[in-house]
C-alpha positions as CSV (number, residue, x, y, z in Angstrom):
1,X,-36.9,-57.2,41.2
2,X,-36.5,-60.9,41.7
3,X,-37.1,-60.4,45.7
4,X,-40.2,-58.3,44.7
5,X,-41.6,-60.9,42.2
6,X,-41.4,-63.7,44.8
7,X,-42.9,-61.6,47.4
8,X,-46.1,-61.2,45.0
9,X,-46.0,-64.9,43.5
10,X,-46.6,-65.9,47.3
11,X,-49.0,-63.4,48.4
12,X,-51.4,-63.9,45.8
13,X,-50.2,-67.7,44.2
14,X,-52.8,-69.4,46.5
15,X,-55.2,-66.3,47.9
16,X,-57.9,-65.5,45.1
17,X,-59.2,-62.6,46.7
18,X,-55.4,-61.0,46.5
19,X,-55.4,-62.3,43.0
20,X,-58.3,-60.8,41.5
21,X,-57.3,-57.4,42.8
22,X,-53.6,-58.2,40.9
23,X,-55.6,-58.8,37.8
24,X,-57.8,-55.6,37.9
25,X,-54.9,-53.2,38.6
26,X,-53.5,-54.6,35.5
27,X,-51.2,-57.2,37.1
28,X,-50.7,-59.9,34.3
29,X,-49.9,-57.4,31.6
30,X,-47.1,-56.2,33.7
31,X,-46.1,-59.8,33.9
32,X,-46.3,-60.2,30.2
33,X,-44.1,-57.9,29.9
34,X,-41.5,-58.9,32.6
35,X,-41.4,-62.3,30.7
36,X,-40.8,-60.8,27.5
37,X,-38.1,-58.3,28.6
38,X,-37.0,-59.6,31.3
39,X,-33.6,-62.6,31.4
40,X,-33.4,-63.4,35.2
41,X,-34.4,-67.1,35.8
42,X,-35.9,-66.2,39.3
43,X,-37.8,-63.4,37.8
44,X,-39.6,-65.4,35.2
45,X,-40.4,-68.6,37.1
46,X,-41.8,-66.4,39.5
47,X,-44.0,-64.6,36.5
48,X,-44.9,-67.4,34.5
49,X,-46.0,-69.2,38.0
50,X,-49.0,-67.2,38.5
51,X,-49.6,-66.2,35.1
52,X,-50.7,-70.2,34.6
53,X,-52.7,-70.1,37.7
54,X,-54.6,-66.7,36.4
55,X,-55.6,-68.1,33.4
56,X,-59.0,-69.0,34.4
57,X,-61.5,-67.4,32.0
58,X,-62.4,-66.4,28.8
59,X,-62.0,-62.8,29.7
60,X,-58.3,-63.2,31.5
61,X,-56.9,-65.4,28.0
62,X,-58.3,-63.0,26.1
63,X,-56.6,-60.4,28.5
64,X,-53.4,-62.1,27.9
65,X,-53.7,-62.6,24.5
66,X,-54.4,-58.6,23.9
67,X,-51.1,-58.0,25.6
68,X,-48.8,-60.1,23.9
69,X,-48.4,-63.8,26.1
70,X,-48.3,-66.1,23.1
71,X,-45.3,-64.4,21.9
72,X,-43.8,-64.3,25.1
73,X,-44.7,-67.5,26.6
74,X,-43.6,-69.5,23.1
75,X,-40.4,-67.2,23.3
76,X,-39.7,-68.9,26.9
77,X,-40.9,-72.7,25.9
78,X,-38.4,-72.5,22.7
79,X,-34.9,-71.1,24.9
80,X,-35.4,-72.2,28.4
81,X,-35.7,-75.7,30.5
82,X,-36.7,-76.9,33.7
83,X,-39.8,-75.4,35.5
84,X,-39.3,-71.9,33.6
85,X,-40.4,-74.5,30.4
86,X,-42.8,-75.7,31.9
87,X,-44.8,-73.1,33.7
88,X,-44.8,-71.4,30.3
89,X,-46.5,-74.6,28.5
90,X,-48.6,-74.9,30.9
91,X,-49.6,-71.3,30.8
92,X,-49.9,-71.8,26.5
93,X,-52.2,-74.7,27.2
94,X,-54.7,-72.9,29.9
95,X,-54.8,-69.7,27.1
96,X,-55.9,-72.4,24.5
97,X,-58.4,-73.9,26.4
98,X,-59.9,-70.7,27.8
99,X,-59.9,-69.0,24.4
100,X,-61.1,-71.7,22.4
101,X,-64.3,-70.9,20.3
102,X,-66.3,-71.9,17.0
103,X,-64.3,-70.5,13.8
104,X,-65.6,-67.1,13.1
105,X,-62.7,-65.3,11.0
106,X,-62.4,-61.6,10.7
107,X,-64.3,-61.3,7.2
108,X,-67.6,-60.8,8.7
109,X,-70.4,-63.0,8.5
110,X,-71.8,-62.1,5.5
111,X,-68.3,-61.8,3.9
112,X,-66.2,-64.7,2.4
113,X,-62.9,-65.7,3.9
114,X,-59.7,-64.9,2.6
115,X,-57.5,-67.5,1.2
116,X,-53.8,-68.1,0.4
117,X,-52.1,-70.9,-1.1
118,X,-48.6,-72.2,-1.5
119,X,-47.8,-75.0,-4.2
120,X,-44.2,-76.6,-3.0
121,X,-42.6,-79.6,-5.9
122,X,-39.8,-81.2,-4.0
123,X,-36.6,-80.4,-5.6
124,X,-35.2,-82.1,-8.2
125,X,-32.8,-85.0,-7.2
126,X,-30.0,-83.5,-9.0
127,X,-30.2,-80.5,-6.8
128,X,-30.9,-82.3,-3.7
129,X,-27.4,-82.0,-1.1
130,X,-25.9,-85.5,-0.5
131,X,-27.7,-86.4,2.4
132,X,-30.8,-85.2,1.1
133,X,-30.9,-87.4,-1.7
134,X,-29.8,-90.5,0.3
135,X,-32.6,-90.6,2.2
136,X,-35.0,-89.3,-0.5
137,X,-37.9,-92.0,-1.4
138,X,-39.4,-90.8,-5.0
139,X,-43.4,-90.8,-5.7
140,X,-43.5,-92.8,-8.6
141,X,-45.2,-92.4,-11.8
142,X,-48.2,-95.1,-13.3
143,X,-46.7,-97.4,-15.3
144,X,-43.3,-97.2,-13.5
145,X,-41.1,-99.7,-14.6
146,X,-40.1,-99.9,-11.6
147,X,-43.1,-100.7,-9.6
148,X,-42.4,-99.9,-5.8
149,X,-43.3,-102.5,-3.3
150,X,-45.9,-101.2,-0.1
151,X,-44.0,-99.8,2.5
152,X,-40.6,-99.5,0.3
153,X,-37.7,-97.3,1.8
154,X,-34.4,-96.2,0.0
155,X,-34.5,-95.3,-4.2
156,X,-30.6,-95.1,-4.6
157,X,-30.6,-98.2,-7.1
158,X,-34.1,-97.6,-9.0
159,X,-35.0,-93.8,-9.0
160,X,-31.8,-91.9,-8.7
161,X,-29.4,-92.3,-11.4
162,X,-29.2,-96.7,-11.1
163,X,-26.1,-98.2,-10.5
164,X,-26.3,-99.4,-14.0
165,X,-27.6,-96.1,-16.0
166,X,-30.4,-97.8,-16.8
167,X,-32.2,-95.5,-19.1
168,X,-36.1,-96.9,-17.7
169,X,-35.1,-95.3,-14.4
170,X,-34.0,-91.8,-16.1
171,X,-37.4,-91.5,-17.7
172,X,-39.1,-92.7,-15.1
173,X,-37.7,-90.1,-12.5
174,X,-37.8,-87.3,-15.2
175,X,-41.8,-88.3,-15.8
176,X,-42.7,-88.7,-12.3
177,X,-41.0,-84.6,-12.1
178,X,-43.1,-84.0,-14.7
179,X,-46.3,-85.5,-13.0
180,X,-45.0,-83.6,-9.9
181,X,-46.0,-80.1,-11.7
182,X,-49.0,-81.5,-13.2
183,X,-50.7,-82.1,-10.3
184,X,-49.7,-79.2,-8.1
185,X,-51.6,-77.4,-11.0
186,X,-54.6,-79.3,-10.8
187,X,-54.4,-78.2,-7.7
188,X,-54.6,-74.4,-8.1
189,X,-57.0,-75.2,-10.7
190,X,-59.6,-76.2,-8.1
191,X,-58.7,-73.8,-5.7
192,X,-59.6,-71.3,-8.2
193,X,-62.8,-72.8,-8.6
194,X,-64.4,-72.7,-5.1
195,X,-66.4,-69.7,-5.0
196,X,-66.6,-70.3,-1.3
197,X,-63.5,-68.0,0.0
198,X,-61.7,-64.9,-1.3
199,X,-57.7,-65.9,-2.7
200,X,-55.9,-63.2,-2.1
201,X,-53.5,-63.5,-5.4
202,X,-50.4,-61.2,-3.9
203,X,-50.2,-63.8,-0.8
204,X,-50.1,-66.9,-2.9
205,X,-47.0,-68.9,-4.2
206,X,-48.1,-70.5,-7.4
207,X,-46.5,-74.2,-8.7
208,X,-45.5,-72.5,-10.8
209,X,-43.1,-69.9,-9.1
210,X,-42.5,-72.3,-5.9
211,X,-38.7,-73.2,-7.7
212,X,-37.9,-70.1,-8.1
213,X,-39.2,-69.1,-4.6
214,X,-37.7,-72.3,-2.9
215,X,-34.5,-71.0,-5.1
216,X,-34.1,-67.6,-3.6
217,X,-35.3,-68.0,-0.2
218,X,-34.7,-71.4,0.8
219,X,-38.2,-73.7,2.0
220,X,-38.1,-72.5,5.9
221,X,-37.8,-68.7,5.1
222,X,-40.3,-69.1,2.2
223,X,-43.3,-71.3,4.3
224,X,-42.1,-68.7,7.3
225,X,-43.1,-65.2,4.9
226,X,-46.2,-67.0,3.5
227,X,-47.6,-67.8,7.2
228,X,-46.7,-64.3,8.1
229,X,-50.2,-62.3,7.0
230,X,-52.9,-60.7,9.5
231,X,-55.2,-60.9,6.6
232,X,-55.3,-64.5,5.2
233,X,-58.4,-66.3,7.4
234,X,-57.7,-69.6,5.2
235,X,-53.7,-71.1,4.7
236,X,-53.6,-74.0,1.8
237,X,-50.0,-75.6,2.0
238,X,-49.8,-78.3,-0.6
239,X,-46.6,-80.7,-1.2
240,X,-45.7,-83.1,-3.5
241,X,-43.1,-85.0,-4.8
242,X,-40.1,-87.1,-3.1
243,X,-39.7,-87.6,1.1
244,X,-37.8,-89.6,4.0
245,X,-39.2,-92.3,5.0
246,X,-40.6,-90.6,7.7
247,X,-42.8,-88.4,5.3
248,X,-40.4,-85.5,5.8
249,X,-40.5,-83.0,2.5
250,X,-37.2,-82.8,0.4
251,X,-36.0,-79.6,-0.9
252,X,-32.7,-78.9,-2.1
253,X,-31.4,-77.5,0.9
254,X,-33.4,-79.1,3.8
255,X,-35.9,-81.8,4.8
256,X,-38.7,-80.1,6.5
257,X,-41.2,-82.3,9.2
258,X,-44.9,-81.7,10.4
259,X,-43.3,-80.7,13.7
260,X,-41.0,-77.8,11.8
261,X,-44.3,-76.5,10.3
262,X,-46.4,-76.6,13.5
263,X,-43.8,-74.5,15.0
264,X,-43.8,-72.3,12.4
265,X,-47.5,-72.1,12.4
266,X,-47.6,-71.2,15.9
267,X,-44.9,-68.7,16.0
268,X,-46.5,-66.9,13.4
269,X,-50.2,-67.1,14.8
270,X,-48.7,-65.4,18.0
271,X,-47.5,-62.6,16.2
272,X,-50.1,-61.3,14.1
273,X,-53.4,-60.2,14.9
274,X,-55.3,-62.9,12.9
275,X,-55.0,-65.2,15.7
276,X,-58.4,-67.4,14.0
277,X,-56.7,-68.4,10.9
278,X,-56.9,-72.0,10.1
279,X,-54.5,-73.9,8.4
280,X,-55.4,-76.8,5.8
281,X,-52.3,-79.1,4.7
282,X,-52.2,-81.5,1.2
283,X,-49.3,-84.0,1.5
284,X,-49.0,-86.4,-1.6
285,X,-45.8,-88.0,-1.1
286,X,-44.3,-91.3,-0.1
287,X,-45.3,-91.9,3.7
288,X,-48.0,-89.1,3.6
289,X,-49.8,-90.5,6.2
290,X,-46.8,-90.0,9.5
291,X,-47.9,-86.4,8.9
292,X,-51.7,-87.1,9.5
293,X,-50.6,-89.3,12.9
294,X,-48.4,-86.1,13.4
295,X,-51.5,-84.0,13.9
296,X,-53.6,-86.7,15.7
297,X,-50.7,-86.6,18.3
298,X,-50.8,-83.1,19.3
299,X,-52.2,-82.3,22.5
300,X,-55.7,-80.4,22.1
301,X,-54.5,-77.9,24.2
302,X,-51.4,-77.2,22.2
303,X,-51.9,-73.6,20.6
304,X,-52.9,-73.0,17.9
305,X,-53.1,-76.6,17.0
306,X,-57.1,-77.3,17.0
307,X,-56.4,-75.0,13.4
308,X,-54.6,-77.2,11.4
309,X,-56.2,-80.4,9.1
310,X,-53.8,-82.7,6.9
311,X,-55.2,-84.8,3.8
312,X,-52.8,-87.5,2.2
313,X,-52.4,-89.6,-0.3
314,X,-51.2,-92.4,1.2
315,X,-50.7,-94.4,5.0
316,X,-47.5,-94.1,7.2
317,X,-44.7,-96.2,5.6
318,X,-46.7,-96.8,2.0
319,X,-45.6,-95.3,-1.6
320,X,-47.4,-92.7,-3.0
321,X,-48.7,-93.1,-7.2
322,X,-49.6,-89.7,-9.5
C-alpha cells in the first residue's frame, strides 16, 4: 500500500491530465478514506500530498467535503507533525477557500433561521480549584468599593475573601455574582425578542440552568454537546463573569480560551451536516477584548473560522463594569 500510494502521488502529483482522470474514477474519496483509516506515516503524506494539490474548485471541495475530509484532515492536523501536519492544513485551508460562499443556511429562503443559545456565569470563587481562583480577575459591580484600576490584574486581596475579611469585599463579590445572573437574563430576554430567527428551546442552555449544566458536565463537555446539532443555523455563546488576565473564562473546573472554543467549533462543524452555521460570541468579562484580537488573528482560510463574530465589553487588558 505505501509502495502503491507513492507510485500514484508521482504519476499524477505534477501531470493534470493524469489527475483529472484520478478524480473522475473517484480517486480523492478513496484517499479520504485512506487518511481516515489508515496509520502508516508514508501512506498518509503520500494522500494528503495530492489531496492539497486537487483542491482546486468549487466542485472538487465540495467533493471532499461530501466524503468526509474535514473530519479526516482535522483528525491528522490535531495527532500528527512534520509534513503529514502540514499537508493536511494546507489541504483544510484550499477546502475553505474553494467552498467559501455568501451565508445561505438550510432553512430556506423564505424560512427563518434556527437559533440556540447558551448562557455560561463563571463559577463562583468559592468553587473555583486553587489555581483557578489565583489567577481569576472579578468583573466588578457599580459602586464597588473597591474601584479597579484600567488594566488591573490579580483580585486575591480585594475580591476574594481580603486578607483582612473586610466585609466591603464580601458584598461586593456576592453583588457582582448577583449582577452576573442579571445580565445573562437580560440577555435571554432579548434573544427572545428578535423575531428574526427560530430558537429552538430543546437546544438551548438557559442562565438559568448553566450551574447546574456546568455542574454535571463540566464547561468543555457542556459547550462540546451544545455545538453538536445539524439543525441549529445560528450558535449564541454568551459569558460573563470572572477571567485570567488573558480573557480566559473561569469555571470551577477549568479556564477555557477563544482558541479551546475555535477548536471545538471546528471539530463539530466537520462532523455534522450543517456545515453553514455561524457562530456569534458575547464576552463581558475582565480583558474581553484578547478574545476579539483572538478572532482578528485567524487566518481567513482557517475553516470554519469566516463563521464566527465576538462582541465585548471591554479592550485587551481593561476591567469589565455590570
Amino acid at each position: 500500500l505505501e509502495s502503491a500510494a507513492g507510485a500514484l502521488r508521482h504519476v499524477i502529483y505534477n501531470n493534470d491530465s493524469n489527475r483529472m482522470r484520478f478524480i473522475k474514477m473517484g480517486g480523492l474519496e478513496l484517499l479520504v478514506r485512506l487518511c481516515s483509516t489508515c496509520d502508516s506515516e508514508a501512506v498518509l503524506e503520500s494522500s494528503t500530498a495530492v489531496l492539497r494539490k486537487a483542491v482546486s474548485s468549487a466542485e472538487i471541495a465540495q467533493r471532499l467535503l461530501d466524503a468526509g475530509a474535514l473530519a479526516a484532515m482535522l483528525k491528522l492536523e490535531a495527532e500528527w507533525t512534520g509534513t503529514i501536519k502540514t499537508y493536511a492544513s494546507q489541504t483544510l485551508r484550499a477546502l475553505e477557500r474553494n467552498s467559501r460562499r455568501p451565508w445561505a443556511p438550510p432553512c430556506g429562503s423564505h424560512s427563518k433561521p434556527n437559533m440556540a443559545y447558551m448562557l455560561l456565569p463563571a463559577a463562583h470563587l468559592s468553587n473555583m480549584q486553587p489555581e483557578i481562583k489565583k489567577s481569576a480577575v472579578c468583573r466588578r459591580a457599580a459602586g464597588s468599593a473597591n474601584p479597579p484600576q484600567r488594566g488591573e490584574s490579580g483580585v486575591e486581596e480585594t475580591a476574594l475573601l481580603a486578607a483582612d475579611g473586610g466585609k466591603e469585599s464580601l458584598e461586593d463579590l456576592k453583588r457582582e455574582m448577583d449582577n452576573v445572573h442579571a445580565d445573562l437574563e437580560i440577555v435571554e430576554a432579548w434573544l427572545k425578542s428578535r423575531s428574526g430567527c427560530t430558537i429552538l428551546p430543546d437546544r438551548c442552555i438557559e442562565a438559568g440552568d448553566a450551574s447546574i449544566v456546568l455542574h454535571n458536565a463540566g464547561a468543555v463537555k457542556a459547550i462540546r454537546e451544545f455545538f453538536a446539532s445539524d439543525e441549529v443555523d445560528l450558535f449564541f455563546l454568551a459569558y460573563s463573569g470572572h477571567a485570567t488576565t488573558k480573557g480566559a473564562w473561569c469555571f470551577a473546573d477549568c479556564t477555557i480560551s477563544f482558541d479551546q472554543v475555535l477548536a471545538m467549533w471546528q471539530q463539530a462543524r466537520a462532523r455534522t451536516r450543517n456545515t453553514e452555521a455561524r457562530l456569534f460570541i458575547v464576552v463581558d468579562c475582565p480583558s474581553a477584548g484578547s478574545w476579539v484580537q483572538s478572532v482578528q488573528q485567524v487566518p481567513p482560510a482557517a475553516a470554519f473560522a469566516t463563521g464566527i463574530a465576538v462582541q465585548a465589553s471591554c479592550r485587551a487588558g481593561e476591567m469589565s463594569w455590570s
